[in-house]
C-alpha positions in Angstrom: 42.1 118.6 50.0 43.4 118.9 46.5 41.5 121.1 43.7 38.0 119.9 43.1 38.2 121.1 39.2 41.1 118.6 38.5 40.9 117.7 35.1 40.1 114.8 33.3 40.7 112.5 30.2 38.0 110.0 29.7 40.0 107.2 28.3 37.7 104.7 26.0 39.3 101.4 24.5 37.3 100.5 21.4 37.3 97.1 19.9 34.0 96.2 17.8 32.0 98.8 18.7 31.2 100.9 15.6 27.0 100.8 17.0 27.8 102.3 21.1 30.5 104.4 20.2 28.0 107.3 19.4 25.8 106.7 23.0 28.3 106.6 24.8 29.9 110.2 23.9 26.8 111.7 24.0 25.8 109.9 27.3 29.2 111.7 29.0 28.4 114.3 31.3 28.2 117.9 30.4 30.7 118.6 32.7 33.9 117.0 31.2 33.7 119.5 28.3 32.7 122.3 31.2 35.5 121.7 33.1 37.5 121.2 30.3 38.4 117.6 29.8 38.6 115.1 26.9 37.7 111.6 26.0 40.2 109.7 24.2 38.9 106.9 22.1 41.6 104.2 20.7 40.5 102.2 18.2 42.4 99.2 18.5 42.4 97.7 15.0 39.0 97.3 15.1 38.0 95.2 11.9 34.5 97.3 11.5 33.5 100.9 11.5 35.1 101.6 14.9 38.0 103.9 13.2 35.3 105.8 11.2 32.9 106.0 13.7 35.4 107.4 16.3 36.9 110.1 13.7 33.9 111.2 12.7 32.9 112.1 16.6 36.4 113.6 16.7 35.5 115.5 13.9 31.7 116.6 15.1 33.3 116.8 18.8 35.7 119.1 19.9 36.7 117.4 23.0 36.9 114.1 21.3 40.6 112.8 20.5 41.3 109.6 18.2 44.4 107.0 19.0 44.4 104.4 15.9 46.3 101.2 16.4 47.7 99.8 13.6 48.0 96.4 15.4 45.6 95.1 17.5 47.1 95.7 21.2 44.6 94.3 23.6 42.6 95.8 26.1 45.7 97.0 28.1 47.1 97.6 25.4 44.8 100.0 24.4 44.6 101.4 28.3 48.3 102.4 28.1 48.0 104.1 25.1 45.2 106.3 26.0 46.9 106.9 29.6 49.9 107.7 28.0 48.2 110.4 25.9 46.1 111.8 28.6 49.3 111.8 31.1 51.6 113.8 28.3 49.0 116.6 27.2 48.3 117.2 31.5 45.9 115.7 32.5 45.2 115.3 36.5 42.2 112.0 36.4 41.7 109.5 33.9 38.3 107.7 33.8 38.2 104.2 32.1 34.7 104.1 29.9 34.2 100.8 27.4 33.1 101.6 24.2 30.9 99.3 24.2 28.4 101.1 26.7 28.6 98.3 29.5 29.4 100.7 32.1 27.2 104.3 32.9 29.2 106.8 31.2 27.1 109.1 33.0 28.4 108.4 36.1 32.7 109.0 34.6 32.2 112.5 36.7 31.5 111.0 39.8 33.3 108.6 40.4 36.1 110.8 40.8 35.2 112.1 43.6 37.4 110.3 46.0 40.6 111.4 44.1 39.3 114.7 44.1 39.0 114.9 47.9 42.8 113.6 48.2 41.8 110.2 49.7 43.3 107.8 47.0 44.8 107.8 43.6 42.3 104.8 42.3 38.8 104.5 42.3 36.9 101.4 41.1 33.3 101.4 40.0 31.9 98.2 41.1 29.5 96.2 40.2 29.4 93.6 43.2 28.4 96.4 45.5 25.0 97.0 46.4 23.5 94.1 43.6 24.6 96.0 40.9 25.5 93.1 39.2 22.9 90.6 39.1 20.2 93.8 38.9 22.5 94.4 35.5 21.7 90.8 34.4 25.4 89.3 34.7 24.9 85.4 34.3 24.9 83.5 37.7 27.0 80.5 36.9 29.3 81.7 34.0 29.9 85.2 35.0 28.9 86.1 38.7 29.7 83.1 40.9 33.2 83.0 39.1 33.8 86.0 39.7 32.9 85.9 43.4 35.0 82.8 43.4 38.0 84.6 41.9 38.0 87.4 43.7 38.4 85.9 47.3 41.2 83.9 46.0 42.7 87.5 44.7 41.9 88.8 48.0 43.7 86.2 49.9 46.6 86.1 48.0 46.9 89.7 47.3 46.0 90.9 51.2 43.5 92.8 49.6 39.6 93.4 50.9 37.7 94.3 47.8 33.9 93.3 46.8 35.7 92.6 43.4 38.7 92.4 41.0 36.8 92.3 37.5 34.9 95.1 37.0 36.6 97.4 34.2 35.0 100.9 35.3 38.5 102.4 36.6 39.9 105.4 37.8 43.2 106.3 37.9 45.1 109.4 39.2 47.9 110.9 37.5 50.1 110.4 40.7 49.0 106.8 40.3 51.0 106.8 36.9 53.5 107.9 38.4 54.0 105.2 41.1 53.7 102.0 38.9 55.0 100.8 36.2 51.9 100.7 34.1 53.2 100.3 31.0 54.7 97.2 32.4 51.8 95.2 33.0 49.5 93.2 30.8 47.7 94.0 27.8 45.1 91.9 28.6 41.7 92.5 30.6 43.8 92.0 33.6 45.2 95.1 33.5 42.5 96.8 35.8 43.1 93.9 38.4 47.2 94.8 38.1 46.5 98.2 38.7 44.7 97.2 41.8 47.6 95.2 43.2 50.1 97.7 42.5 48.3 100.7 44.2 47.4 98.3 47.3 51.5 97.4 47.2 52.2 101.2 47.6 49.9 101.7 50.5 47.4 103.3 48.1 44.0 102.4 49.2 41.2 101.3 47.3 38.0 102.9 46.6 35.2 101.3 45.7 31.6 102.4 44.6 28.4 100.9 43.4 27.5 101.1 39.8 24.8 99.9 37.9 25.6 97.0 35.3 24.3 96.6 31.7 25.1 93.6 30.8 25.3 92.0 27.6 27.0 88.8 26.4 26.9 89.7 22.8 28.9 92.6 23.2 31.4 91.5 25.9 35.1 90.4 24.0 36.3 88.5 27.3 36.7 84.8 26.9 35.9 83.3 30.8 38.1 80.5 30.5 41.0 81.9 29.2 40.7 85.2 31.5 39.9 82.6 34.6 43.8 81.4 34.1 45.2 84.2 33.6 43.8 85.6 36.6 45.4 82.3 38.6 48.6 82.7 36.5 48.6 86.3 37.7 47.9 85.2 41.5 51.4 82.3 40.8 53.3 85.9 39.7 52.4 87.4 42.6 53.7 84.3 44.9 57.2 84.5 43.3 57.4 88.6 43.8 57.2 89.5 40.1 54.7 92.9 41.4 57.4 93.6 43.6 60.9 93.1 41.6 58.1 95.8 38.7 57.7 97.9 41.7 61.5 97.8 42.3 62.5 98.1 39.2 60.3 101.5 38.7 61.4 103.0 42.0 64.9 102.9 40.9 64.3 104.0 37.2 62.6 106.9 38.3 62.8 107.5 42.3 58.6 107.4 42.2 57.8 105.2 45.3 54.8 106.1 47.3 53.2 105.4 50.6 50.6 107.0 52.2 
């Protein structure tokens, strides 16, 4: 069993969300700051208030950290820069909470657990288990049933068992960034689903557990049809080993190869 005070870096990609930035520091639990962890907002260009709003929580919050992108990066874009950050000042876990409040920030804490107790390096808080999703009001025919769709195609191709590929509450071990070549992958919302294949390419297994959804259209960035391809263009890159010649590629860059 490792240490169960490992610490973490809340990592928060902001886009547009000058309103939730506030609710969702304040709805992080007391025990990052006990414990002695950090959120880490990156403003990714944001074209509103996001940049103020996140410096002045840095500067009413001492555990609060600002990245400002002087381009706009994308969502992994923004991902690997907070990672990044977190990873060089030492960090051991690195919860994924949206600025935009869609996911319980409460729950960052917790869903560690698993990577805590040594028995992965990713955790993924999911939204398909236990009716989380539809209780959350995700829309049946442009949002869930696509996503159902989607993610038994991802599971065929990928070998993978998973309740689903799209849900962007992630958890990611240090060891984890270690292992892939995350700086590598997209900078698009499929990011998370990359991170996914990679760990379950090095024998890393999956954890999932239930979270409850707020969902709201108005605030979500992600355009379905456009992510829909890119999730079958990622499935075609997969096919022609372009996970494994990364994978490859990293392991003899760096001599980081893991299975478990």
């Amino acid at each position: 069993m490792r240490e169960s005070r490992m610490r973490k870096a809340v990592v928060i990609p902001a886009y547009k969300t000058a309103e939730t930035l506030p609710e969702v520091i304040d709805a992080l639990p007391d025990r990052l700051v006990e414990e002695g962890g950090i959120a880490i907002i990156i403003n990714d260009c944001s074209p509103d208030r996001t940049g103020e709003v996140a410096d002045d929580l840095a500067m009413r919050h001492r555990h609060v950290e600002v990245i400002h992108h002087q381009q706009n990066r994308g969502y992994g874009g923004a991902l690997k820069s907070g990672l990044a950050k977190g990873y060089e000042l030492g960090f051991d876990i690195f919860p994924v909470v949206h600025g935009d409040g869609q996911y319980a920030p409460d729950m960052a804490m917790d869903l560690c657990a698993p990577i805590e107790r040594g028995e992965t390096e990713i955790v993924q808080g999911s939204r398909m288990k236990d009716g989380g999703a539809r209780a959350g009001g995700m829309p049946y025919f442009s949002r869930y049933l696509p996503n159902k769709i989607l993610t038994s195609m991802e599971n065929l191709v990928f070998g993978t068992n998973v309740a689903e590929f799209h849900s962007g509450y992630m958890i990611f071990s240090r060891r984890l960034l270690e292992i892939v070549p995350y700086q590598n992958l997209q900078d698009n919302y499929n990011f998370d689903a990359e991170m996914m294949i990679m760990a379950h390419m090095c024998d890393v297994p999956i954890v999932e557990l239930p979270i409850p959804t707020r969902y709201d259209e108005s605030t979500s960035s992600l355009r379905p049809i456009p992510y829909g391809l890119n999730v079958l263009r990622m499935m075609w890159r997969h096919t022609l080993g372009h996970y494994r010649q990364l994978l490859d590629e990293h392991t003899a860059a760096t001599g980081q190869y893991h299975r478990s």
